[in-house]
C-alpha positions as CSV (number, residue, x, y, z in Angstrom):
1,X,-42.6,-52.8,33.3
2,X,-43.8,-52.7,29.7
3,X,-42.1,-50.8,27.5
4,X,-44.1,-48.0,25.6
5,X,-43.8,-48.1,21.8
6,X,-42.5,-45.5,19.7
7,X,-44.1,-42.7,18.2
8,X,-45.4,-43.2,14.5
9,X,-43.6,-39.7,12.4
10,X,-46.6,-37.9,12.1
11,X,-47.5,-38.5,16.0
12,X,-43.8,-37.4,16.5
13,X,-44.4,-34.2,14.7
14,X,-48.1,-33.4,16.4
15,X,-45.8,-33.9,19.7
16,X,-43.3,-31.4,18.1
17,X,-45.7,-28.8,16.9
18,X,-47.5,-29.0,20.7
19,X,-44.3,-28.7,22.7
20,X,-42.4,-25.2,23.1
21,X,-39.0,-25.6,22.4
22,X,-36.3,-23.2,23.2
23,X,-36.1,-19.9,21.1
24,X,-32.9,-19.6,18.8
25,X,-30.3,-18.1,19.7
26,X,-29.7,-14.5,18.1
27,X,-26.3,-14.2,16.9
28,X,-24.7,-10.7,19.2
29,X,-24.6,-7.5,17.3
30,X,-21.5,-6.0,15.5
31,X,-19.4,-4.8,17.6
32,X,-18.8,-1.7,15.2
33,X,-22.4,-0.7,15.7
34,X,-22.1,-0.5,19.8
35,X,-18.7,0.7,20.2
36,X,-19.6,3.5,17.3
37,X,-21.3,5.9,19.5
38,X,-18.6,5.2,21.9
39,X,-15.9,6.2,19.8
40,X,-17.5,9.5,18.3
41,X,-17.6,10.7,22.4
42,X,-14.3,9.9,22.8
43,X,-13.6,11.9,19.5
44,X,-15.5,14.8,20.2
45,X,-13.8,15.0,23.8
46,X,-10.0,14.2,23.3
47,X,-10.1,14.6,19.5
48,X,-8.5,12.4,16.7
49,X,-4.6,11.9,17.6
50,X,-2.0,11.8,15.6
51,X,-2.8,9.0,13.7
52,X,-5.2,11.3,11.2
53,X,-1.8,13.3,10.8
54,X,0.7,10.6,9.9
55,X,-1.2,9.7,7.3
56,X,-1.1,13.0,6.0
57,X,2.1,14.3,7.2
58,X,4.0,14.7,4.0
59,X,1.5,16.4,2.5
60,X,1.4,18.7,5.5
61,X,5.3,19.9,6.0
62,X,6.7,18.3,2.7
63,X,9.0,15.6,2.0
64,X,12.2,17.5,3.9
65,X,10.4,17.9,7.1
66,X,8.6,14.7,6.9
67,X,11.9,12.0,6.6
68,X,13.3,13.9,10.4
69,X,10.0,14.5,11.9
70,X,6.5,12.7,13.3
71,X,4.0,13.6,15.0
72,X,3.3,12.0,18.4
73,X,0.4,13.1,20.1
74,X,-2.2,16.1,20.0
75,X,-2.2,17.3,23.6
76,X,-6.0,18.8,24.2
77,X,-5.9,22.9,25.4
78,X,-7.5,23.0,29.3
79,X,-10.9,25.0,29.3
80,X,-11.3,24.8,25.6
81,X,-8.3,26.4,24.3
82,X,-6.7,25.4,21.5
83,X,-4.1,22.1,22.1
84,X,0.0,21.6,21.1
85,X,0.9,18.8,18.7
86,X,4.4,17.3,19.9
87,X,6.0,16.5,17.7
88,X,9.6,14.0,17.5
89,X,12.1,15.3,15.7
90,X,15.8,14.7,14.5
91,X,18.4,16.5,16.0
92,X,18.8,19.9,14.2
93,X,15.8,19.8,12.6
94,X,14.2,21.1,16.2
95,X,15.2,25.0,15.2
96,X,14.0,24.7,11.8
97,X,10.6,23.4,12.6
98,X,10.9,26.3,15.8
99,X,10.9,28.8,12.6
100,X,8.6,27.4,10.8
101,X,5.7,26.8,13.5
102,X,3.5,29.4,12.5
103,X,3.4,28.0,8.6
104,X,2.8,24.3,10.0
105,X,-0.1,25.2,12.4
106,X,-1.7,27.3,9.6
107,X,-1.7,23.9,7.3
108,X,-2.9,21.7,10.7
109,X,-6.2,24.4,10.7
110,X,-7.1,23.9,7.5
111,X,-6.8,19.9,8.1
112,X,-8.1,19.5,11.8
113,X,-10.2,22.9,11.8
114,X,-9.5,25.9,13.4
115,X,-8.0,26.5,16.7
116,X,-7.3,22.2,17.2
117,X,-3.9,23.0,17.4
118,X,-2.2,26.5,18.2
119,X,1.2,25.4,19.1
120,X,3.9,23.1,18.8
121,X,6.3,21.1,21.6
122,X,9.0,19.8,19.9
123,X,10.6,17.0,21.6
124,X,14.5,15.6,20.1
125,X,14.5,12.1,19.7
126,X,14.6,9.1,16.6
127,X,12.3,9.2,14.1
128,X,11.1,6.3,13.0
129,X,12.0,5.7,9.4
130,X,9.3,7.2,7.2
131,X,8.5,5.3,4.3
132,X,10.1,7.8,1.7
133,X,8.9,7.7,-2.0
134,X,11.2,5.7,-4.1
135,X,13.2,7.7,-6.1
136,X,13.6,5.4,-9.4
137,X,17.1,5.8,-11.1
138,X,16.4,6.6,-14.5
139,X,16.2,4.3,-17.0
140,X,19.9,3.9,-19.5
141,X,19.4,4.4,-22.8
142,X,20.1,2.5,-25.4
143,X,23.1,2.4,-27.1
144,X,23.1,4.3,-30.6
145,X,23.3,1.8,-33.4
146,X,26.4,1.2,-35.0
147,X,25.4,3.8,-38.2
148,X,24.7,6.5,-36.0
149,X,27.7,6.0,-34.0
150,X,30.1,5.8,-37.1
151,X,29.0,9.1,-38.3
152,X,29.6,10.6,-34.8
153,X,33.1,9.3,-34.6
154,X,33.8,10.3,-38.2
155,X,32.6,13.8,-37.4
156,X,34.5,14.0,-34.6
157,X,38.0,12.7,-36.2
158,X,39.8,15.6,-36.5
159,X,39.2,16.4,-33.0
160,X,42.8,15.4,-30.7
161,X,41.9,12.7,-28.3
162,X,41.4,13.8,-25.0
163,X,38.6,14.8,-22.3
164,X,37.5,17.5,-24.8
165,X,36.5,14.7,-27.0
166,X,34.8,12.3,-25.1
167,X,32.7,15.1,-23.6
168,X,32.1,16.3,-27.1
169,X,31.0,12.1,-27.8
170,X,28.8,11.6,-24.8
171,X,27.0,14.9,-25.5
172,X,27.0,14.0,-29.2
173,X,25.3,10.2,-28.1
174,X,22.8,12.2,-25.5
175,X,21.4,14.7,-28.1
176,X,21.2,11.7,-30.8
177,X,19.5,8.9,-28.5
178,X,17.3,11.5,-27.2
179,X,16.2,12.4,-30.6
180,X,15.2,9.2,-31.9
């Protein structure tokens, strides 16, 4: 059997340009852009949970309330009625927030909208550790320079030693390193 001979390149490409080849394949859609329409049903019929209220929560019952409580879930009202947030709280805290209801669902209307959520089921149980703002210490102040200091001391000679002076010398050192 005789072997056939290679194309020349430009007989290759006439070949090329006359043959369908198969049609690239499309890379799939964003998943974002199908599962949106999905995810704004799901919204509209069990609303947003409690994650759009942790974020939020110490602005919503302050920085007290917000260390012993969490919100865990928003549980939906049958036939259209407004729903309860339960919430997890710390011990003692449960008859605080019990008095204090009517002031925390007034702030969860003007966040979710009116009517979301009408009451509250308080359930006693560990809260997880919120992450509390970090209270810097404050910053020590320099010590007074040896001038200053002198003329406080020599002011304060006459003075008998005792806790009446060293109050009188750490006020004296406040009001002086403060002023400079």
């Amino acid at each position: 059997m005789a072997r056939r001979p290679l194309p020349s390149p430009e007989e290759a490409l006439a070949i090329l340009r006359q043959k369908r080849t198969k049609p690239q394949r499309r890379p799939p859609p964003p998943a974002g852009k199908s599962l949106a329409p999905l995810l704004k049903d799901l919204e509209n019929r069990f609303g947003q949970g409690p994650a759009a209220l942790q974020t939020r929560w110490r602005e919503i019952v302050g920085d007290t309330l917000a260390r012993r409580t969490e919100p865990v879930r928003i549980i939906k009202g049958r036939n259209g009625e407004g729903g309860a947030l339960e919430l997890r709280v710390d011990g003692p805290m449960a008859s605080l927030i019990q008095h204090q209801a009517p002031q925390i669902t007034a702030r969860l209307d003007m966040l979710l909208g009116k009517g979301v959520v009408t009451r509250l089921r308080i359930i006693q149980g560990p809260v997880k550790a919120a992450a509390a703002p970090v209270a810097q210490r404050p910053r020590r102040k320099p010590p007074l320079d040896a001038a200053l200091e002198k003329e406080l001391a020599d002011s304060l000679a006459e003075q008998p030693d005792g806790a009446l002076k060293q109050a009188l010398l750490k006020l004296g050192r406040g009001v002086l390193s403060s002023s400079r």
